[in-house]
N, C-alpha and C positions, 0 to 999 in steps of 0.2 A: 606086316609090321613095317614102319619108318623107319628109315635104317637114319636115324638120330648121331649125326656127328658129336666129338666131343666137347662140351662148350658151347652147347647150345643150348638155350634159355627155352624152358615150357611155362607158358602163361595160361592161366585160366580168367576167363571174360565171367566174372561173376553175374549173377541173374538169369533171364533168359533174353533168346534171339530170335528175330524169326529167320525160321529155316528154311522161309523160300528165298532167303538171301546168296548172292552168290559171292566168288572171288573178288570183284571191284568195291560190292559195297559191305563187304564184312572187312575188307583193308581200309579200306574210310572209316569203319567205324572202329578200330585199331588207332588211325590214326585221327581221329576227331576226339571219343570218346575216353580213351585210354590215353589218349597223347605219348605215344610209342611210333617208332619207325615200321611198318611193316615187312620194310625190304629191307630188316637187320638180319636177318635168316631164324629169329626168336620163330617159335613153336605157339602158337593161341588158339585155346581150346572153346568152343561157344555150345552151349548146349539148348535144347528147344525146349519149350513151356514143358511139353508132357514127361520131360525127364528120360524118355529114351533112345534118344537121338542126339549125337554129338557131331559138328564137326569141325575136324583142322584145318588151320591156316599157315601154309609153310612156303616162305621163300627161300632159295638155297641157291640163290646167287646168279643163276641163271634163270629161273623163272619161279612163278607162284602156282601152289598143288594147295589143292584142297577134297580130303580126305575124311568124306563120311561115314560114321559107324553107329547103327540103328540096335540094341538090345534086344532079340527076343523074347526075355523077361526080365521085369524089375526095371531100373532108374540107373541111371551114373549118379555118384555121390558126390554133392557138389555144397561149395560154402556158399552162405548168406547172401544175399544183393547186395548188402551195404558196403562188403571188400572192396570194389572195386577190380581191381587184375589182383590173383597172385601169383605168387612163380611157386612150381612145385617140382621136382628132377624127373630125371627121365623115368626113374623104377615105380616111380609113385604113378606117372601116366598111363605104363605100362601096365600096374592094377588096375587103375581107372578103366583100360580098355578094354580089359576082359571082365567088367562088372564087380571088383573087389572093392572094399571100400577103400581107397586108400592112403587114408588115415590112421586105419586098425588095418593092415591087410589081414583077411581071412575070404575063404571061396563062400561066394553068398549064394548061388545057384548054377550048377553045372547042368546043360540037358542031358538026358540016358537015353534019346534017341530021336534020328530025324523025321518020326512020322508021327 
């Protein structure tokens, strides 16, 4: 887990990304697209075409982490293209990362075993 200070902003990059993207140009496209500071220590979540692959863009003052988290079932629940960014708190990301909707949180698939 990202141990998320308090008063930190979580943004979601609406649509999709591509995710052979890395640190330099998913902060350009932060900071082109979105027209946002990247190195305001804001939290921006980008998710890939196939729905189950997300990942974060986090600077925190010292430097920039970017933290991928691939589902082994199902999609991250994600708004529209047309949004643009929204910002959503940390509890709602926290659903999002373990596969809840987090809109409605409810558990949408737990696995019962590693094999």
């Amino acid at each position: 887990m990202i141990p998320i200070p308090s008063g930190v902003r979580v943004w979601i990059a609406t649509g999709h990304t591509d995710m052979r993207r890395g640190m330099q140009s998913l902060a350009l496209a932060i900071q082109e697209s979105l027209k946002r500071d990247p190195h305001a220590g804001d939290l921006y979540i980008f998710r890939g075409r196939r729905g189950d692959l997300v990942k974060i863009l986090w600077h925190d003052g010292l430097g920039m982490s970017l933290y991928p988290k691939r589902l082994d079932r199902g999609k991250f629940i994600w708004p529209s293209a047309s949004d643009g960014a929204i910002s959503i708190s940390a509890a709602q990301m926290a659903y999002m990362l373990e596969g809840i909707d987090w809109r409605n949180p409810q558990l949408s698939w737990r696995p019962q075993s590693a094999g």
